[in-house]
N, C-alpha and C positions, 0 to 999 in steps of 0.2 A: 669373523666379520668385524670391519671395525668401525668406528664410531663419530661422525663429524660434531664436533659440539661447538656451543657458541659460547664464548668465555668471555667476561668482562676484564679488561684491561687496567687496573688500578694506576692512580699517579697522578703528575698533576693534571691531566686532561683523562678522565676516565673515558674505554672507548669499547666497542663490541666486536670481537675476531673472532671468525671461524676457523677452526681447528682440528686437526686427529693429534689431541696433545700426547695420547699412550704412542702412537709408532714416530713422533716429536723427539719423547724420550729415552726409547731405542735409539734413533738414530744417532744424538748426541751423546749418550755413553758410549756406544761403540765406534764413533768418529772421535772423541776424548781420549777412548781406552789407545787405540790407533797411532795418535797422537803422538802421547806420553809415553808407550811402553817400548823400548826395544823390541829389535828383532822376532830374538829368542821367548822375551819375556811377551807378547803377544801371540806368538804361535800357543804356548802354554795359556797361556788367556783364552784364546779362544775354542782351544781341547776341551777346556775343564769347564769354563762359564757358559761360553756360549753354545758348544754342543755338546754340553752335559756327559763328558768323558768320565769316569771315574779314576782314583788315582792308578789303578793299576794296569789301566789300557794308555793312559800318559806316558808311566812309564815304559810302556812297552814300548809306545808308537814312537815317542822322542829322546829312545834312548838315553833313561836317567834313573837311576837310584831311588828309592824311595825319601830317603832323609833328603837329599839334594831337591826333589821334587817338593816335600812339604815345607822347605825351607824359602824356594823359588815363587812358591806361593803366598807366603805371609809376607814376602817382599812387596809383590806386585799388590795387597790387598794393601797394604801401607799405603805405595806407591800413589795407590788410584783411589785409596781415601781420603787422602790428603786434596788431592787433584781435582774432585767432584765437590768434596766440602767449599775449597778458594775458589775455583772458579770466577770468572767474573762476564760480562755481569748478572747473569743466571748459574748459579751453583746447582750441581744437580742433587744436592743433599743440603738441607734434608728436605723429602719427596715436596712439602707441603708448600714450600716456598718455589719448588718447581711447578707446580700445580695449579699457581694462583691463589697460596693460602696465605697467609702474615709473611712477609718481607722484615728483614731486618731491623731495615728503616722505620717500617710501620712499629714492628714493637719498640726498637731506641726513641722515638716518640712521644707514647703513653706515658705517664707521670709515675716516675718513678715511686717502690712501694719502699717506705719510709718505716722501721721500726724505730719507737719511741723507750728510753731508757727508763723503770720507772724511778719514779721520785722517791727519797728515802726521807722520812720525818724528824730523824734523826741527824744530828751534826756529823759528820767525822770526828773521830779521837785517832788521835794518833796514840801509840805503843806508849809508853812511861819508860820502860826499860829496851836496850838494845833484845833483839831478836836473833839469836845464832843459827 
């Protein structure tokens, strides 16, 4: 079952929208993945991620090798981590800034945290003799 919720809208006009934010976020990863992945590189996306194939019914079904298969993989996980991180103007990573939690923006904001160098009571001396 899923879930209508009512979400506040941050920014400069805060605002109140109802929502099914979880099937929100299916749908734009899987219209993202879609996107962005090739052909081949989507048929294997959607074996392994989305119905939870394991590698070796992959390889069976899509005719592929195992190394070529685990290597096809870290491609497309590259591929569409990068893809979800940039995004704009909703990045679907990371979850919380999808979700309505801190925003970027919101944190480049806040006042930056400043470490202070401590004070020495002493002068500097410099060497006497060269140092080799």
């Amino acid at each position: 079952m899923t879930h209508v919720r009512l979400a506040v809208i941050g920014g400069r006009v805060s605002r109140m929208v109802w929502g099914r934010r979880d099937e929100e976020y299916i749908a734009d990863f899987c219209l993202v993945s879609k996107r962005f992945l090739e052909d081949d590189e989507y048929r294997l996306f959607r074996f392994h991620f989305l119905l939870g194939a394991d590698w070796k019914l992959c390889c069976r079904q899509l005719k592929m090798e195992r190394g070529v298969f685990f290597h096809a993989i870290y491609r497309i996980q590259q591929k569409l981590g990068r893809v979800f991180r940039e995004l704009r103007p909703y990045a679907l990573y990371p979850l919380d800034e999808y979700f309505g939690g801190a925003t970027r923006e919101d944190v480049s904001n806040q006042r930056p945290v400043v470490l202070e160098m401590p004070v020495r009571r002493q002068g500097l001396r410099p060497p006497l003799r060269k140092v080799a």
